[in-house]
N, C-alpha and C positions, 0 to 999 in steps of 0.2 A: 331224471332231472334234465331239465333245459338249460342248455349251455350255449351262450354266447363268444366267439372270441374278438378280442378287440385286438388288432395285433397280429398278421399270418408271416412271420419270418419262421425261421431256425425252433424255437420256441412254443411257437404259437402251432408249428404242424404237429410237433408234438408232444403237445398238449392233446389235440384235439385224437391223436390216436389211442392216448394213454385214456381219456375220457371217453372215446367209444370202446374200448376194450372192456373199460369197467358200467357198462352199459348206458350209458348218459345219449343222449342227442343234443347234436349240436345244430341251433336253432339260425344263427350267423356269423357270416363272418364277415369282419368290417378290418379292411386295411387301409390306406392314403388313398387310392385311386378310387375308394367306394364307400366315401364319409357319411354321402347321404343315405347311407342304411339304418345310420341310427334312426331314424326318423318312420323306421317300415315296422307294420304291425309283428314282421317275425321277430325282430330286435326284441321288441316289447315285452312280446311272449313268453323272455327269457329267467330263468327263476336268477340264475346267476349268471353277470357276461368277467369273462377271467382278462385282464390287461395284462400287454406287455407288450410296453411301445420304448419310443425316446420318452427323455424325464421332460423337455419340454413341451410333449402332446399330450402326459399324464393327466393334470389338473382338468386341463376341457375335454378329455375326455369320459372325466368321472363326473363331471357336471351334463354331459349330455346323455348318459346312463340315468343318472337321477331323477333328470326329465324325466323318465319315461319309469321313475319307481324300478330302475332295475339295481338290485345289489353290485355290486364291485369286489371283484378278489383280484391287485396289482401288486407285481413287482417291480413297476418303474420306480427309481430313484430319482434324486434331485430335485424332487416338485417343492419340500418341506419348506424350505425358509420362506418362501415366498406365498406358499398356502396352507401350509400346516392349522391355522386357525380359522381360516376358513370350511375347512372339510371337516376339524374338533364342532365348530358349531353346527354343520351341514347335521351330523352323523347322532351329536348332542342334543339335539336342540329340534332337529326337522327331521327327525326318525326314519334319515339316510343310512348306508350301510356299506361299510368299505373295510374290508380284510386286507392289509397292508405288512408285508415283509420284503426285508431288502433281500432273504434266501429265504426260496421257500424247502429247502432240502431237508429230510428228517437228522441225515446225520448232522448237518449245521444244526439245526436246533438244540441233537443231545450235545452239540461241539459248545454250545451258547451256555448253556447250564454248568458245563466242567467250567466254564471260561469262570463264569461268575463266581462259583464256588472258590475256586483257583485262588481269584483275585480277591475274594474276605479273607484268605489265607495267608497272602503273602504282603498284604495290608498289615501286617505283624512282624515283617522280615523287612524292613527298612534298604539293608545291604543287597538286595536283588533288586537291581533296575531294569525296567518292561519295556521291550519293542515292539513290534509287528512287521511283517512281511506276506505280500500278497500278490500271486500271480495270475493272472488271467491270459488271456488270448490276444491276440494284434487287433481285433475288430473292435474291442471295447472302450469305449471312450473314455467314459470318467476314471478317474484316481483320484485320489484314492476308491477302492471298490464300496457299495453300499456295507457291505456284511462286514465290510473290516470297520468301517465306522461307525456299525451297530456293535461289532465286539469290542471296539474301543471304548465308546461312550459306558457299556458295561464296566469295563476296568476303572475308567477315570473314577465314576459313581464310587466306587467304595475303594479305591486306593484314596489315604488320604494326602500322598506326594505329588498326586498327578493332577493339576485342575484341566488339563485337555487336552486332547492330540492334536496332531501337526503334519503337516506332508511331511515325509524325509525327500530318498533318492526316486526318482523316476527313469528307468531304465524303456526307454520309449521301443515300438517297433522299431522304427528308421535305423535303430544304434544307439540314437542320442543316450546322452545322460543330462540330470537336469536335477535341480533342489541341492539337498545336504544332508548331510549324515550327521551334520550339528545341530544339537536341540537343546533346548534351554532344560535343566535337570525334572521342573516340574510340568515338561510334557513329555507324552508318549509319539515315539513317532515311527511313522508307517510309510514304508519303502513299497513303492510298487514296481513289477515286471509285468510286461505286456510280450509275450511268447510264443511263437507256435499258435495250437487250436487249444490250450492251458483251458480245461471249463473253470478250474478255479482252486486254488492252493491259498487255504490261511494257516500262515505260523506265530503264534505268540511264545515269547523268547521273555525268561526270567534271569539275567545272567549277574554275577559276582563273581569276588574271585578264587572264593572256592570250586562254586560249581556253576552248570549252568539246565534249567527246566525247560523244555520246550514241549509245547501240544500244538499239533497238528490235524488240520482237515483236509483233504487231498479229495477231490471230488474226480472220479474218474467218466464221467459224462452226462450233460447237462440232464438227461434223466432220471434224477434224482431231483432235481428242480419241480420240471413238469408234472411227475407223481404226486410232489406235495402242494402244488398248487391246483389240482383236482382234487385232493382231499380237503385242501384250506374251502375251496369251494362247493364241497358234499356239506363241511362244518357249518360254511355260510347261510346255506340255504333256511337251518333253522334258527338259527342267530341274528341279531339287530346291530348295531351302532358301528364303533370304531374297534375292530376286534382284529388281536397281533398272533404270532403263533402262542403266547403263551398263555394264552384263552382256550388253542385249541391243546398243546402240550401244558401236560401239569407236573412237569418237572422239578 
Protein backbone atom coordinates (compact mmCIF):
# COMPACT_ATOMS: atom_id res chain seq x y z
CA UNK A 1 0.00 0.00 0.00
CA UNK A 2 0.88 3.67 -0.63
CA UNK A 3 1.20 5.68 2.26
CA UNK A 4 1.14 9.25 2.67
CA UNK A 5 2.13 11.03 6.05
CA UNK A 6 0.75 14.29 6.86
CA UNK A 7 2.54 15.25 10.00
CA UNK A 8 6.57 14.23 10.53
CA UNK A 9 6.96 14.90 14.44
CA UNK A 10 7.25 12.30 17.33
CA UNK A 11 4.36 10.27 15.81
CA UNK A 12 4.41 10.63 12.41
CA UNK A 13 8.38 9.01 12.30
CA UNK A 14 6.82 6.36 13.84
CA UNK A 15 4.27 5.67 12.04
CA UNK A 16 6.15 5.76 9.05
CA UNK A 17 8.55 2.93 10.67
CA UNK A 18 5.84 0.67 11.93
CA UNK A 19 4.32 0.92 8.26
CA UNK A 20 7.62 0.03 6.45
CA UNK A 21 8.17 -2.67 8.65
CA UNK A 22 4.65 -4.06 7.82
CA UNK A 23 5.80 -3.60 4.19
CA UNK A 24 3.80 -0.41 2.98
CA UNK A 25 5.68 2.45 1.10
CA UNK A 26 5.57 5.50 1.98
CA UNK A 27 4.89 7.71 -0.89
CA UNK A 28 5.18 11.37 1.16
CA UNK A 29 5.76 13.33 3.37
CA UNK A 30 4.23 16.70 4.06
CA UNK A 31 5.08 18.77 7.33
CA UNK A 32 4.67 23.00 7.72
CA UNK A 33 7.90 23.74 6.02
CA UNK A 34 6.62 21.63 2.65
CA UNK A 35 2.76 22.25 2.36
CA UNK A 36 3.15 22.54 -1.22
CA UNK A 37 3.56 18.75 -1.50
CA UNK A 38 0.11 18.26 -1.36
CA UNK A 39 -0.19 19.50 -4.63
CA UNK A 40 2.78 16.79 -6.19
CA UNK A 41 1.78 13.82 -8.28
CA UNK A 42 3.56 11.43 -5.47
CA UNK A 43 0.92 12.98 -2.76
CA UNK A 44 -1.60 11.79 -5.31
CA UNK A 45 -0.38 8.60 -5.86
CA UNK A 46 -1.27 7.76 -2.28
CA UNK A 47 -3.93 5.03 -1.55
CA UNK A 48 -4.12 6.41 2.03
CA UNK A 49 -2.16 9.58 3.56
CA UNK A 50 -2.31 9.01 7.80
CA UNK A 51 -2.66 12.81 9.70
CA UNK A 52 -1.47 13.85 12.67
CA UNK A 53 -0.99 17.43 13.12
CA UNK A 54 -2.37 20.30 15.45
CA UNK A 55 -6.32 20.18 15.61
CA UNK A 56 -6.32 23.62 14.03
CA UNK A 57 -4.40 22.35 10.70
CA UNK A 58 -6.64 19.20 10.78
CA UNK A 59 -9.81 20.28 8.70
CA UNK A 60 -7.57 21.92 5.70
CA UNK A 61 -5.71 19.50 5.73
CA UNK A 62 -8.36 16.76 5.05
CA UNK A 63 -9.68 19.14 2.53
CA UNK A 64 -6.61 19.22 0.50
CA UNK A 65 -6.11 15.30 0.58
CA UNK A 66 -9.70 15.18 -0.87
CA UNK A 67 -8.53 17.43 -3.60
CA UNK A 68 -6.65 15.15 -4.81
CA UNK A 69 -9.21 11.78 -4.06
CA UNK A 70 -6.79 10.71 -1.36
CA UNK A 71 -8.49 8.97 1.70
CA UNK A 72 -7.61 10.32 5.32
CA UNK A 73 -6.92 8.21 8.51
CA UNK A 74 -6.51 11.35 11.59
CA UNK A 75 -6.04 11.48 14.94
CA UNK A 76 -6.04 15.22 15.37
CA UNK A 77 -8.67 16.32 17.72
CA UNK A 78 -10.49 19.66 18.19
CA UNK A 79 -11.51 20.25 14.37
CA UNK A 80 -15.45 18.81 15.41
CA UNK A 81 -17.41 21.69 16.53
CA UNK A 82 -16.49 23.81 14.11
CA UNK A 83 -16.43 21.05 11.11
CA UNK A 84 -17.91 18.05 12.02
CA UNK A 85 -20.78 18.65 9.34
CA UNK A 86 -18.93 19.66 6.91
CA UNK A 87 -16.68 16.48 6.64
CA UNK A 88 -20.42 14.19 7.68
CA UNK A 89 -21.43 15.68 4.33
CA UNK A 90 -17.80 15.65 2.43
CA UNK A 91 -17.65 11.82 3.33
CA UNK A 92 -21.78 11.35 3.03
CA UNK A 93 -22.61 12.88 0.28
CA UNK A 94 -19.31 13.42 -2.06
CA UNK A 95 -17.85 9.89 -1.60
CA UNK A 96 -14.88 11.25 0.53
CA UNK A 97 -13.24 9.04 3.13
CA UNK A 98 -11.90 9.83 6.62
CA UNK A 99 -11.12 7.24 9.39
CA UNK A 100 -11.25 9.39 12.39
CA UNK A 101 -10.31 8.38 16.13
CA UNK A 102 -9.25 10.37 19.01
CA UNK A 103 -6.91 6.89 20.12
CA UNK A 104 -6.02 4.86 17.71
CA UNK A 105 -4.58 2.18 20.32
CA UNK A 106 -5.94 -1.36 20.32
CA UNK A 107 -5.97 -1.56 23.99
CA UNK A 108 -8.06 1.87 24.13
CA UNK A 109 -10.51 0.42 21.87
CA UNK A 110 -10.96 -3.00 23.97
CA UNK A 111 -10.54 -0.03 27.11
CA UNK A 112 -13.76 1.81 25.02
CA UNK A 113 -15.96 -1.48 25.04
CA UNK A 114 -15.46 -2.40 28.86
CA UNK A 115 -15.98 1.38 29.37
CA UNK A 116 -19.53 1.15 27.59
CA UNK A 117 -20.51 -2.17 28.93
CA UNK A 118 -19.49 -0.83 32.39
CA UNK A 119 -21.54 2.15 32.00
CA UNK A 120 -25.22 0.16 30.95
CA UNK A 121 -24.23 -1.47 34.08
CA UNK A 122 -24.03 0.92 36.57
CA UNK A 123 -26.75 3.00 34.88
CA UNK A 124 -28.70 0.53 37.48
CA UNK A 125 -26.69 1.48 40.55
CA UNK A 126 -27.77 5.18 41.04
CA UNK A 127 -25.54 5.26 44.48
CA UNK A 128 -22.03 5.06 42.43
CA UNK A 129 -21.05 8.50 41.07
CA UNK A 130 -18.50 8.61 37.89
CA UNK A 131 -15.36 10.60 37.41
CA UNK A 132 -12.44 10.49 35.08
CA UNK A 133 -8.80 11.20 35.34
CA UNK A 134 -6.28 11.62 32.65
CA UNK A 135 -2.71 11.93 32.39
CA UNK A 136 -0.52 12.80 29.44
CA UNK A 137 2.80 14.56 28.96
CA UNK A 138 3.94 18.44 29.33
CA UNK A 139 3.96 18.75 25.47
CA UNK A 140 0.12 18.30 25.06
CA UNK A 141 -1.96 20.87 24.66
CA UNK A 142 -5.59 20.27 25.01
CA UNK A 143 -7.54 19.05 28.21
CA UNK A 144 -9.26 17.65 28.52
CA UNK A 145 -7.46 14.69 26.28
CA UNK A 146 -9.47 13.55 23.00
CA UNK A 147 -10.05 9.83 24.26
CA UNK A 148 -11.21 10.91 27.63
CA UNK A 149 -13.94 12.93 25.98
CA UNK A 150 -14.64 9.99 23.70
CA UNK A 151 -14.96 7.82 26.87
CA UNK A 152 -17.07 10.35 28.37
CA UNK A 153 -19.53 10.99 25.86
CA UNK A 154 -19.76 6.95 26.01
CA UNK A 155 -20.73 7.12 29.68
CA UNK A 156 -22.94 10.35 29.49
CA UNK A 157 -24.87 8.22 26.44
CA UNK A 158 -26.45 5.59 28.69
CA UNK A 159 -25.88 6.91 32.28
CA UNK A 160 -29.24 8.28 32.71
CA UNK A 161 -27.70 10.88 35.69
CA UNK A 162 -25.19 12.44 33.69
CA UNK A 163 -26.33 14.80 30.75
CA UNK A 164 -22.47 15.71 30.14
CA UNK A 165 -19.07 16.20 31.30
CA UNK A 166 -17.11 19.00 32.35
CA UNK A 167 -13.42 20.00 32.90
CA UNK A 168 -12.63 19.42 36.69
CA UNK A 169 -8.84 20.12 38.07
CA UNK A 170 -6.11 20.91 35.73
CA UNK A 171 -2.81 20.20 37.12
CA UNK A 172 -0.67 22.19 34.32
CA UNK A 173 3.11 21.55 33.62
CA UNK A 174 4.40 24.90 35.20
CA UNK A 175 2.76 23.53 38.88
CA UNK A 176 -0.24 25.55 38.31
CA UNK A 177 -3.46 24.25 39.33
CA UNK A 178 -6.50 25.48 37.71
CA UNK A 179 -10.66 24.58 37.40
CA UNK A 180 -12.44 22.54 40.32
CA UNK A 181 -13.13 19.46 41.84
CA UNK A 182 -16.89 20.97 42.03
CA UNK A 183 -19.46 19.61 39.66
CA UNK A 184 -22.86 19.87 39.40
CA UNK A 185 -24.24 16.13 40.46
CA UNK A 186 -25.49 15.56 36.70
CA UNK A 187 -22.04 16.02 35.22
CA UNK A 188 -19.13 13.91 34.96
CA UNK A 189 -15.95 15.44 35.47
CA UNK A 190 -12.57 14.96 34.30
CA UNK A 191 -9.38 16.03 35.98
CA UNK A 192 -6.44 16.26 33.84
CA UNK A 193 -2.43 15.94 34.70
CA UNK A 194 0.15 17.13 32.23
CA UNK A 195 3.54 14.94 33.49
CA UNK A 196 6.72 13.99 32.62
CA UNK A 197 6.74 12.05 28.83
CA UNK A 198 3.07 10.36 30.48
CA UNK A 199 2.05 8.74 26.61
CA UNK A 200 -1.18 8.56 28.40
CA UNK A 201 -3.15 7.21 31.56
CA UNK A 202 -7.18 7.01 31.54
CA UNK A 203 -8.93 6.30 34.78
CA UNK A 204 -12.73 6.00 35.09
CA UNK A 205 -13.62 5.88 38.86
CA UNK A 206 -17.29 4.57 40.04
CA UNK A 207 -17.16 5.47 43.89
CA UNK A 208 -19.90 5.23 46.82
CA UNK A 209 -19.79 4.61 50.16
CA UNK A 210 -19.47 1.21 50.20
CA UNK A 211 -17.10 0.75 47.63
CA UNK A 212 -15.27 2.17 44.97
CA UNK A 213 -14.62 0.45 40.77
CA UNK A 214 -12.01 1.85 38.89
CA UNK A 215 -10.80 0.67 35.18
CA UNK A 216 -7.80 1.77 33.98
CA UNK A 217 -5.66 2.27 30.61
CA UNK A 218 -2.03 3.01 31.08
CA UNK A 219 -0.48 3.14 27.79
CA UNK A 220 3.22 2.48 28.15
CA UNK A 221 4.46 4.12 24.69
CA UNK A 222 2.93 6.03 22.06
CA UNK A 223 3.49 2.70 19.91
CA UNK A 224 0.46 1.40 20.53
CA UNK A 225 -0.99 4.44 18.80
CA UNK A 226 1.12 4.39 15.69
CA UNK A 227 0.44 0.52 15.20
CA UNK A 228 -3.23 1.06 15.16
CA UNK A 229 -3.22 3.90 13.07
CA UNK A 230 -1.47 1.67 10.27
CA UNK A 231 -3.96 -0.90 10.66
CA UNK A 232 -7.00 1.94 10.74
CA UNK A 233 -5.28 2.75 7.54
CA UNK A 234 -4.66 -1.04 5.86
CA UNK A 235 -8.77 -0.91 7.05
CA UNK A 236 -9.22 2.26 4.97
CA UNK A 237 -7.81 1.37 1.92
CA UNK A 238 -10.85 -0.91 1.20
CA UNK A 239 -13.43 1.03 2.82
CA UNK A 240 -15.37 4.41 1.86
CA UNK A 241 -17.13 7.16 3.90
CA UNK A 242 -16.78 8.38 7.51
CA UNK A 243 -15.43 5.23 9.30
CA UNK A 244 -14.54 5.15 13.44
CA UNK A 245 -12.67 2.27 15.03
CA UNK A 246 -15.69 0.61 15.57
CA UNK A 247 -16.11 -0.23 11.89
CA UNK A 248 -12.93 -1.58 12.10
CA UNK A 249 -13.37 -3.35 15.97
CA UNK A 250 -16.64 -5.44 16.24
CA UNK A 251 -16.61 -5.52 19.83
Amino acid sequence: MKIALIGYGKMGKMIEEIARQRGHEIVSIIDIDNLQDFDSPEFASADVAIEFTAPQAAYGNYLRAFSHNVKVVSGSTGWMNDHKADVERMCNEEGKTLFWASNFSIGVAIFSAVNRYLAKIMNGFPQYDVEMEEVHHVHKLDAPSGTAITLAEEIVEVIDRKKDWTKGVLHAPDGTVSGSADAAADLLRIDSIRRDEVPGIHAIKYDSEADCITITHDAHSRRGFALGAVLAAEYTKDHEGLLTISDMFKF
